[in-house]
N, C-alpha and C positions, 0 to 999 in steps of 0.2 A: 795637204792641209785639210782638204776637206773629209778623208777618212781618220785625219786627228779629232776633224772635230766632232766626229758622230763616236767614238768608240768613247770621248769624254762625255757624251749625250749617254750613251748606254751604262756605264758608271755611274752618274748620278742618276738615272734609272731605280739599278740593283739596289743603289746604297738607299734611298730614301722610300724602296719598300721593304726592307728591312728595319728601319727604324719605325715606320708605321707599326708592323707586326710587332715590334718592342712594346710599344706604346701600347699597343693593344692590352699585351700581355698582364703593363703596367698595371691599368685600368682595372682589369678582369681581376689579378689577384689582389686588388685594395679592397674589394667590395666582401669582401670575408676577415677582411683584418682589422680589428678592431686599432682606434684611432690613438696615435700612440706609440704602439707595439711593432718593430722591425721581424725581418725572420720570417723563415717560411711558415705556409699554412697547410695545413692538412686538410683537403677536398672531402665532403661531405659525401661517405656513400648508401646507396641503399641497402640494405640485409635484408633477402627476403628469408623468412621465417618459413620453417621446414614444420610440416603438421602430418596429421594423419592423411591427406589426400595426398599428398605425395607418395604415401607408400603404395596408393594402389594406382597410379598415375601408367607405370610401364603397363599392364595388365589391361589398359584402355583400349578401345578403337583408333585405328590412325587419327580417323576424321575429330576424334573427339579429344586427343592428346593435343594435338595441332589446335584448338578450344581453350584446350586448359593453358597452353604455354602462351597465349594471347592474354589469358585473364591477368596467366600472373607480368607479363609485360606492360598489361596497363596498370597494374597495381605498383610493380615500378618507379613508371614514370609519373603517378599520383604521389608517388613515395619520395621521388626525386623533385616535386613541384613544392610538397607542403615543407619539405627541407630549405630550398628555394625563399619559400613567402616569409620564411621564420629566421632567416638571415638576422643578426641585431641591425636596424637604423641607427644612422647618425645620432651620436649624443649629446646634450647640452651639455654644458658646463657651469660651476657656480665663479663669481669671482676669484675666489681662491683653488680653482684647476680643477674642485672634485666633480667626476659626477653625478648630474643630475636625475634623480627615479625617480618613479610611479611607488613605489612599493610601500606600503603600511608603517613596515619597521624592517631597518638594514643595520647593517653590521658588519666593518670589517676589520680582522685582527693578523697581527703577525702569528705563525702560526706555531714559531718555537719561540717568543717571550711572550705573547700573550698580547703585548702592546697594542693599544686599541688606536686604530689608526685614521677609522673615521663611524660616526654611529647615527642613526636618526631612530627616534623611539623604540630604543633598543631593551628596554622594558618593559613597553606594553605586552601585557598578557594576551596570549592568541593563538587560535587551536594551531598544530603544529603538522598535521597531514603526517605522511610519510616520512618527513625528515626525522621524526622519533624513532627511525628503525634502526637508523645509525646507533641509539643508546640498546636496542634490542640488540644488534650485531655486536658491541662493546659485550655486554655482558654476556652473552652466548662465548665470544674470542676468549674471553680473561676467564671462565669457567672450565676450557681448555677439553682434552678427548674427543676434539674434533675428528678424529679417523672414528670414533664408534659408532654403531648403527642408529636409525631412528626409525619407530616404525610407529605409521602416520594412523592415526585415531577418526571416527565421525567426527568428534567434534572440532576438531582442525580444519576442518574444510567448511564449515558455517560461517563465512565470511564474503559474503559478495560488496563488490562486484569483480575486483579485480584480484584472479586466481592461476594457478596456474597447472592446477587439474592434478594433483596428486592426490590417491585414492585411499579409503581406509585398507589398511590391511598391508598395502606397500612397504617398505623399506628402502631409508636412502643414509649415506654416510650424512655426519652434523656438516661436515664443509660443504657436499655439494648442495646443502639447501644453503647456506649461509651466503655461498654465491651466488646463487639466484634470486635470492632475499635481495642482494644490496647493487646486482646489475639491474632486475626486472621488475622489482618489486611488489609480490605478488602477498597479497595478505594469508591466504591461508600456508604458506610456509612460515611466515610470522609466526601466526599462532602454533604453529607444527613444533618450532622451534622452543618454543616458550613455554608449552605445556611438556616437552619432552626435558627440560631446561630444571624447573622448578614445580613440577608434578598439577600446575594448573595455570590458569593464566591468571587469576588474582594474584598464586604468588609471586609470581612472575614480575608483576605490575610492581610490587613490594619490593623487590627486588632492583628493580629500575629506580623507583627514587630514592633508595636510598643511597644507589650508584651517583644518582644527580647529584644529592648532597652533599656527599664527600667531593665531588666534582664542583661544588660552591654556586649550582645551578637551585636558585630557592626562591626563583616565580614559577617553578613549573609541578604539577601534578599528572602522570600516569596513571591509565586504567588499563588500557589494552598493549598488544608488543606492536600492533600495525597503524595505529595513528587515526582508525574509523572517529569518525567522530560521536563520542558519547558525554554526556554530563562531568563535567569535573575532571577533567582533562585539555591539560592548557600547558603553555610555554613561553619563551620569548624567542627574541633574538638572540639576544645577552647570553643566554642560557642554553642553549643552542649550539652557541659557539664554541663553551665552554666543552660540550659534549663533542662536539666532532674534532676539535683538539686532540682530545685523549683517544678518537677514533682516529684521528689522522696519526699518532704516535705508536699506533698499534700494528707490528710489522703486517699480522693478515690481513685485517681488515686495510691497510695500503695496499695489499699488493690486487686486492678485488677491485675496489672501486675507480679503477684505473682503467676497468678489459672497457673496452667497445663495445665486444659483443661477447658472446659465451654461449659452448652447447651445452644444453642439458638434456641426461639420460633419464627415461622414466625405468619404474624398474621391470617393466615388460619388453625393454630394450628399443622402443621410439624415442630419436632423437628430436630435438627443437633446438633451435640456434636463435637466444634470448638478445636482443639490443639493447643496450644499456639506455636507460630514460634520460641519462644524461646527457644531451644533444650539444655542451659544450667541450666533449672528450673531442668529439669530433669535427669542431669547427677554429679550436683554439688550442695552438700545439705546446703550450705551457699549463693549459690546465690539467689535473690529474684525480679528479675527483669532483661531488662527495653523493649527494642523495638528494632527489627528488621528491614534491610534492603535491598533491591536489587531491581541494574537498571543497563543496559551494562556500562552506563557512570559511576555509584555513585561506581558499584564495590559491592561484598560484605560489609555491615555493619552492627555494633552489638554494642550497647548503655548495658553494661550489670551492675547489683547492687549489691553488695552482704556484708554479715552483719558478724558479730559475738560479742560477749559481748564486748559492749565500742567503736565498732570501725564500719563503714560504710564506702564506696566506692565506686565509678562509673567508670567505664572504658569506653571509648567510641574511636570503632576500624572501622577507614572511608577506603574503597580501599582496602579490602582484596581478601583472593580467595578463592572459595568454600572448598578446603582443606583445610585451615590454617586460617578462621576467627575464631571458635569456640576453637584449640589449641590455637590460639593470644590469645583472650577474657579471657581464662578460668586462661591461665597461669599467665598472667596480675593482673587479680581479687584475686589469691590465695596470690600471692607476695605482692599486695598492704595489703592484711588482716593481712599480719603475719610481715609487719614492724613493 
């Protein structure tokens, strides 16, 4: 009796720290999954990004390799922390279920009828960052001859701050800047694109609204292909949406803004392994897109896609803030899926 009753002691033992460890588990994978949404999640990883120190790294000193492979470990785990802090938080709700933003002006649409499924100030006019490059990527894709070469000008690269070091005098095919344009989004391939495109960037610029127009986007004006902020150059939501629609229907431009990450060859044969600005490819396993943005004025913004059987969606969040664009977007995108 008494070895019955201890081998019954040792069974409930086993069983209820197994079910803790369940429990655990529970916990640990809600805290990525936005509220709502069943289904597994895709764990956020770090990509450390391949540069020219790498290439001379083997050639080092012991003492000094052993240095470098520290530096980039704490970069890492800095890497893995600020992924971490940028988790979306819990979201409100309005009376009627939708989520509640921060954001200026939101917008969200089916994304094969168009059906406008929920909107706040989706008119207001407002600079549009990056997310204009989607219409630059549009009009470079539907121009087509993407296997022919480009060979990058000075004044392609006059575009600070954010670049991504291709040189005059270089050569690269139209796709592999087009992908790098719409994973990393570096302005001076923007402009590479667009003066190689329409023989200058004004006309370039020409070019784009009048793509808007027929697109029935008519609060927005184009100056530039990368979305810097200059005079007279403005958008909405509305219009916006409109654009990444016809981006999202567009076999190539789908099959880019979906990568994670991407290497890019320079044409001296250094590679860099690019990460996509979209930090919701990676934390939400139904989204599949779209483009990224930020400027002091534009605010955070986030153009984002996301699918499941029968049903498609675009959200596009102008005027955010670094804390609550990605809770905005993500919370937005799961509510529109699961109407």
């Amino acid at each position: 009796m008494i070895w019955r009753n201890r081998i019954w002691f040792l069974c409930a033992l086993v069983l209820s720290s197994a079910l803790s460890a369940w429990a655990q588990d529970v916990v640990d994978s809600d805290i990525v999954r936005p509220s709502g949404v069943n289904g597994p999640v895709r764990k956020a990883k770090a990509v450390t990004q391949k540069s020219s120190d790498d290439d001379t790294e083997s050639a080092a000193p012991k003492a000094k390799k052993s240095k470098s492979s520290h530096a980039r470990s704490h970069r890492a785990r800095a890497k893995s922390k600020e992924d971490q802090d940028t988790i979306p938080a819990p979201t409100e709700f309005t009376p009627d279920g939708i989520p509640k933003t921060s954001a200026a002006s939101v917008i969200v649409v089916d994304a094969n009828s168009g059906r406008i499924l929920y909107e706040k100030n989706a008119d207001q006019v407002r600079p549009p960052a990056s997310t204009q490059k989607l219409l630059t990527a549009l009009v470079v894709a539907e121009t087509g001859f993407l296997d022919r070469p480009v060979t990058v000008q000075s004044v392609d690269t006059m575009c600070d701050p954010v670049k991504l070091g291709i040189k005059s005098g270089e050569t690269y095919q139209r796709m592999d800047l087009l992908r790098a344009l719409l994973v990393k989004s570096p302005n001076d391939v923007a402009r590479c694109l667009a003066r190689d495109n329409a023989g200058s960037i004004e006309a370039f610029a020409q070019m784009m609204n009048r793509r808007a127009l027929q697109l029935g986007a008519v609060h927005s004006h184009f100056v530039n292909p990368n979305g810097l902020p200059v005079p007279g150059q403005y958008s909405s939501a509305r219009d916006l949406s409109l654009i990444a629609r016809a981006a999202y229907a567009n076999p190539t431009i789908r099959s880019i803004v979906c990568l994670p990450q991407l290497v890019f060859r320079y044409a001296n044969g250094r590679t860099r392994e690019l990460e996509n600005t979209n930090k919701l490819l990676r934390r939400l396993p139904y989204c599949n897109g779209m483009k990224t943005g930020y400027t002091d004025a534009a605010g955070k913004c986030l153009i984002a896609s996301g699918t499941r059987p029968g049903k498609d969606v675009i959200v596009v969040v102008l005027g955010d803030s670094s804390s609550k664009v990605w809770r905005d977007a993500s919370a937005l995108l799961s509510w529109g899926l699961l109407l």
